[in-house]
C-alpha positions in Angstrom: 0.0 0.0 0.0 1.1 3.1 -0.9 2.7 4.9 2.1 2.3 8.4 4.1 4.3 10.8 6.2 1.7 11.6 8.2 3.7 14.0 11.4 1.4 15.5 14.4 1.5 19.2 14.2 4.3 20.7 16.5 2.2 21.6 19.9 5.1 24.1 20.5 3.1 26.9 18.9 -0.1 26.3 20.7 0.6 28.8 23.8 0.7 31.7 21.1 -2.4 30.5 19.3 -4.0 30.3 22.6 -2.7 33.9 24.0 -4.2 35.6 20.9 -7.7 34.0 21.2 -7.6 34.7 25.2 -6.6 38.6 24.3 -9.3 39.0 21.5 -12.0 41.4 23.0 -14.3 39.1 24.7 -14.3 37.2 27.8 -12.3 34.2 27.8 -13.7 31.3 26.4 -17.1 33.2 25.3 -16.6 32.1 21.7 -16.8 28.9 22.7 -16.8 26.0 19.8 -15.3 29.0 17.7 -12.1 29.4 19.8 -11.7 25.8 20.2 -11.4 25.1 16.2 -9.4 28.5 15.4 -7.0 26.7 17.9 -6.8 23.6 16.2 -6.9 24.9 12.8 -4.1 27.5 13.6 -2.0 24.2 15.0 -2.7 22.5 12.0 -1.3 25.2 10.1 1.5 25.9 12.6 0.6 30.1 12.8 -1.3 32.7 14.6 -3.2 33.7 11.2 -5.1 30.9 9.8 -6.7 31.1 6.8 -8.9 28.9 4.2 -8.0 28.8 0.8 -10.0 27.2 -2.1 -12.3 24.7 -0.6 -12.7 21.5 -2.3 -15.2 18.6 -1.9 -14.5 15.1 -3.6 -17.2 12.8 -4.1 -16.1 9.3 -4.4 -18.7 7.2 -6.5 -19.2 3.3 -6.7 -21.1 0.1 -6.9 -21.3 -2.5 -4.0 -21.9 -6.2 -5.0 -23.7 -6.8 -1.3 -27.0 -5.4 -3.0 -27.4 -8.2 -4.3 -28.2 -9.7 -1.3 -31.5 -6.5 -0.4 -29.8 -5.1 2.3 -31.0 -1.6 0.3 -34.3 -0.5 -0.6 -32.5 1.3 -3.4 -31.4 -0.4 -6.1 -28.1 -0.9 -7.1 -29.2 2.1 -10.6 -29.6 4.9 -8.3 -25.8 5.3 -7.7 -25.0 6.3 -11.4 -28.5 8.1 -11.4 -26.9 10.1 -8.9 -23.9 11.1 -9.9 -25.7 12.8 -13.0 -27.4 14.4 -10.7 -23.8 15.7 -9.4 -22.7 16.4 -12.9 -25.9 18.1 -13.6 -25.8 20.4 -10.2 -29.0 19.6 -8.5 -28.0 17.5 -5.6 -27.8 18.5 -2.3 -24.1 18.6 -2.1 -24.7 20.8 -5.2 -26.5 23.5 -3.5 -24.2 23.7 -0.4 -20.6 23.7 -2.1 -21.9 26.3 -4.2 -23.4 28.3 -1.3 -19.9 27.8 1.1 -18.0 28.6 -2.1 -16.3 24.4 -2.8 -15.0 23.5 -5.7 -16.8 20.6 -6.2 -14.9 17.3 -8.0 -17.0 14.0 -8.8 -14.8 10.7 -9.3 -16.4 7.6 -11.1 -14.6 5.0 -8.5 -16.5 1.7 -9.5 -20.0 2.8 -10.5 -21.8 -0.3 -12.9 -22.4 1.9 -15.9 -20.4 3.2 -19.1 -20.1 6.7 -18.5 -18.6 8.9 -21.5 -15.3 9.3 -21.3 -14.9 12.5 -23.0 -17.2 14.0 -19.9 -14.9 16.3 -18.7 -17.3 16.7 -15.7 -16.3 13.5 -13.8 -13.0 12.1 -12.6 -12.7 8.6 -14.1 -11.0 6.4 -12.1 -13.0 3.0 -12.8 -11.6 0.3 -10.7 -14.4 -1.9 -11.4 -18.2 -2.2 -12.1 -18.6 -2.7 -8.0 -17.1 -4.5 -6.6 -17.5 -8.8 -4.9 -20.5 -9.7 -2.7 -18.4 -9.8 0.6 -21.5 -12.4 1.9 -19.5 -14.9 -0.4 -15.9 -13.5 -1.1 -13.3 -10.5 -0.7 -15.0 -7.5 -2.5 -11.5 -6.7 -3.7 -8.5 -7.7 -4.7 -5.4 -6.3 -3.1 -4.1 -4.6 -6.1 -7.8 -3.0 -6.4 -7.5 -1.6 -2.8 -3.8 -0.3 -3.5 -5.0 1.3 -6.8 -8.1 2.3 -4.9 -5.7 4.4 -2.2 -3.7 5.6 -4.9 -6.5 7.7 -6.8 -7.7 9.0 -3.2 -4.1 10.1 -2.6 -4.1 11.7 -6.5 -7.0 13.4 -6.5 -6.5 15.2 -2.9 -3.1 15.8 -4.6 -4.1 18.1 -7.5 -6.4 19.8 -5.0 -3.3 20.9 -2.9 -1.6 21.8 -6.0 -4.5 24.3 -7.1 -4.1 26.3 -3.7 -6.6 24.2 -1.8 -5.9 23.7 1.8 -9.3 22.6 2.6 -11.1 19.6 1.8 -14.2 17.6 2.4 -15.2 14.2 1.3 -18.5 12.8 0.5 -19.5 9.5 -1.0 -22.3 7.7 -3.4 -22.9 4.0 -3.2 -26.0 2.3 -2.7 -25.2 0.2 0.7 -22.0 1.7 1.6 -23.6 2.0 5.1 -23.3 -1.7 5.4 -19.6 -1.9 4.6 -19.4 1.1 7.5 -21.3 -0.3 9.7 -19.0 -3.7 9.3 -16.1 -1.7 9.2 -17.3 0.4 13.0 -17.5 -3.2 14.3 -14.5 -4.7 13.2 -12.0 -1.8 14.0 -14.0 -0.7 17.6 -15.7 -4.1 19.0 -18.6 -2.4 19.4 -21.7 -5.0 18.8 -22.4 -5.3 14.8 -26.1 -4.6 16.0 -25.3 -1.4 17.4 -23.5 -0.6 14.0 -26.2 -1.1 11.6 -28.5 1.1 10.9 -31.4 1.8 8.6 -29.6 3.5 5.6 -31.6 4.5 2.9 -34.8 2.2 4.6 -36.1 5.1 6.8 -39.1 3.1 8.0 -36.9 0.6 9.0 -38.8 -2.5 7.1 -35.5 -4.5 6.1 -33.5 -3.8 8.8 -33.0 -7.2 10.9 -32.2 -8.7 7.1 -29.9 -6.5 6.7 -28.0 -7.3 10.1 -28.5 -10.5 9.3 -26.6 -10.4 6.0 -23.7 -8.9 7.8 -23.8 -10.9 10.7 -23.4 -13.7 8.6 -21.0 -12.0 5.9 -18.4 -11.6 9.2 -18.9 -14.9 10.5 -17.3 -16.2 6.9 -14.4 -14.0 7.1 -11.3 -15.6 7.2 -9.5 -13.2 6.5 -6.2 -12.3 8.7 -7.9 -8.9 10.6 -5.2 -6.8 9.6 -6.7 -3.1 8.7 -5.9 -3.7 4.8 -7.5 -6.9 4.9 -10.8 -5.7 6.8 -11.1 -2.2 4.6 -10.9 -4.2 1.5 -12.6 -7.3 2.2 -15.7 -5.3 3.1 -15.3 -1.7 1.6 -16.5 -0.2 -1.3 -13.8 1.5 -3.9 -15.3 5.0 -3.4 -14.9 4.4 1.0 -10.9 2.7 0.1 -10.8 6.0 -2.4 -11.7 8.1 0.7 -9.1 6.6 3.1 -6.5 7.7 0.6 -7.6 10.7 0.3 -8.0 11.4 3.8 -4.6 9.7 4.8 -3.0 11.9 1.9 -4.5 15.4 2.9 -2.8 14.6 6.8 0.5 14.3 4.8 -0.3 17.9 2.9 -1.2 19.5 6.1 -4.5 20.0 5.2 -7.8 20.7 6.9 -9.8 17.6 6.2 -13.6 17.7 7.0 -15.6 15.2 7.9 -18.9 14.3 7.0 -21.3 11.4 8.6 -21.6 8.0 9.3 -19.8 6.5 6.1 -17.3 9.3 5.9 -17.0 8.8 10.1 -15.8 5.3 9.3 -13.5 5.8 6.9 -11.7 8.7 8.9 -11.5 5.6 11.9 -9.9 2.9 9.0 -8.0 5.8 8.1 -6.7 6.6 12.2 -6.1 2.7 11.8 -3.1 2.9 9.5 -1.6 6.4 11.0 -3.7 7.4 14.5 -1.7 11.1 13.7 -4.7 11.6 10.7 -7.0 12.8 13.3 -4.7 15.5 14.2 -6.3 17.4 10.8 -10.2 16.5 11.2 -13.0 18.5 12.3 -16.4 16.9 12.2 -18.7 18.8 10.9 -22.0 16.6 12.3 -23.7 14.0 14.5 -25.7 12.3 11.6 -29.0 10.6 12.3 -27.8 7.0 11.0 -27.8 4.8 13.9 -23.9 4.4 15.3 -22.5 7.4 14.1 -23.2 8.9 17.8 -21.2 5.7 19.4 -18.7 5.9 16.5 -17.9 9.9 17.5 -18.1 9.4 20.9 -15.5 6.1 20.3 -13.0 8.6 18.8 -13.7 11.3 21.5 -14.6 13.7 19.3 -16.9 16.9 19.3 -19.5 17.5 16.2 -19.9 20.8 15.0 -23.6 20.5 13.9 -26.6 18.0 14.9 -29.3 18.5 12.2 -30.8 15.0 12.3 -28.8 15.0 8.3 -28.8 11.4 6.9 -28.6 12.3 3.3 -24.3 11.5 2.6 -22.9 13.0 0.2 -20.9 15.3 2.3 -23.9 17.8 3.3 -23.4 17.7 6.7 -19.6 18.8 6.9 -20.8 21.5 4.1 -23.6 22.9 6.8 -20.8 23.2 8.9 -18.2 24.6 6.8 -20.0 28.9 7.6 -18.8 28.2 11.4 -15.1 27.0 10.5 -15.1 30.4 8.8 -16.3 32.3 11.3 -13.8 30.9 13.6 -11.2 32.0 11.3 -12.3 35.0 10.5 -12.6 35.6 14.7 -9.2 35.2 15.2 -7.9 37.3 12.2 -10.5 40.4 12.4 -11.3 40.7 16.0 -9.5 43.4 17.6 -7.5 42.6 21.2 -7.3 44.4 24.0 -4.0 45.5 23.5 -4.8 46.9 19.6 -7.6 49.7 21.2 -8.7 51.4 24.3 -11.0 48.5 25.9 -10.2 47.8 29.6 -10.3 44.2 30.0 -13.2 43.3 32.2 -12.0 39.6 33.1 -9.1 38.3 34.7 
């Protein structure tokens, strides 16, 4: 697999970041959330001045041969319907990069349909047309899951390299929340019943089939349980794609947001091969999707938003994106007590 220099940001710079936020004009700590991610965001950047520069969202597309076993009410057509959608501009993740200001890149990972390859609108990166039913078999070979870390790494790569140093992920693949929820139970030990969760089936009607399928699906792994192993065994290409990408924006120094329950999961495979990745994530949500709360609260960390969002995509760390701003923009245009003539009313 291809490797990354992945380095936790020097903490010797974090007593200045603090002392500027403490001596903006406001009691300490009254900006709450804000002064908590200006902190981490100037860390990430190693400075006093933080800024965010050309936003970019990547969504990772493909097929999953485990709906062929109606763990989704969707069918399997819906993934490539969608990602015209993209290409067309009227999704939600449409809306919302355009509103926060994202560049917005699509990327044809293993979706089961010819697209045209002179559409200059999508990435193409076909591994596959989706992958194995993991019920029966690995839904990837190793070579698959190396190439599928490699195009991650590539395509958060020519981000960087036109001035992005902000980047979100989203995903579409009809029942990807399976290989997530298998993925949360594999890598944390929490209970595969408290991983799965409805998905797309919002009243809930195939539910205990589906945790059946997957219950059964890991009891014929025989795998060896090394992270590789269990990401490609189970994962989609666009999740693997994500995991590179993720793991390759750490190595840039980048601000990597993170979206809900799939994109949740893959930030945890991704904290499995270098634990330093979470270092440059801010979650943008608590997603409704049933274990996304136990999967934050497994990594300790702190949503931004909770807006009951269960759509994917990325539109949850989008929401949040205004309030990474505005923490930004707090720690660069507020004035400090020492800059005018304000006494400073708290010790």
């Amino acid at each position: 697999m291809l490797q990354f220099n992945i380095r936790k940001p020097d903490e010797g710079i974090i007593p200045q970041i603090q002392e500027k936020i403490d001596n903006l004009t406001k009691p300490k700590g009254s900006l709450g959330t804000l002064e908590e991610l200006a902190l981490q965001i100037g860390w990430i950047q190693q400075t006093t001045s933080p800024s965010l520069t050309k936003p970019v969202h990547i969504v990772f597309a493909a097929d999953h041969g485990i709906a062929e076993e109606g763990v989704s009410p969707s069918p399997q057509e819906v993934t490539r319907q969608m990602v015209f959608n993209f290409l067309e501009g009227g999704a939600g993740v449409n809306f919302l990069a355009r509103q926060h200001g994202f560049g917005l890149k699509v990327v044809d990972g293993g979706v089961n349909y010819d697209f045209d390859l002179t559409d200059d609108r999508i990435i193409h990166r076909k591994i596959r047309k989706a992958t194995c039913s993991y019920l029966y078999q690995p839904a990837m070979l190793m070579d698959e899951f190396d190439q599928a870390i490699e195009v991650g790494a590539e395509v958060v790569q020519q981000s960087y390299d036109e001035g992005s140093n902000v980047i979100c992920f989203g995903e579409m693949g009809i029942t990807n929340t399976s290989s997530s929820a298998i993925w949360m139970n594999t890598f944390t030990g929490i209970l595969l019943r408290d991983c799965v969760g409805a998905g797309s089936d919002h009243a809930g009607k195939i539910l205990e089939h589906k945790y059946k399928v997957l219950r059964q699906a890991t009891d014929n792994y025989q795998g060896d349980g090394t992270t590789a192993d269990v990401m490609r065994h189970f994962g989609g290409y666009e999740m693997v794609m994500t995991v590179g990408g993720m793991l390759k924006a750490a190595e840039l120094g980048m601000i990597i947001l993170v979206d809900g329950f799939i994109m949740t999961s893959c930030i945890l495979a991704a904290a499995r091969i270098n634990r330093d990745v979470l270092h440059y994530a801010i979650f943008g949500h608590q997603g409704d999707e049933a274990g996304h709360k136990t999967l934050l609260d497994f990594l300790n960390v702190k949503p931004i938003l909770h807006l009951d969002l269960r759509l994917g995509e990325g539109t949850g760390a989008l929401c949040a994106y205004p309030i990474i701003d505005s923490a930004v923009r707090m720690i660069n245009e507020m004035n400090s007590f020492k800059a005018i003539e304000v006494t400073k009313y708290f010790d």
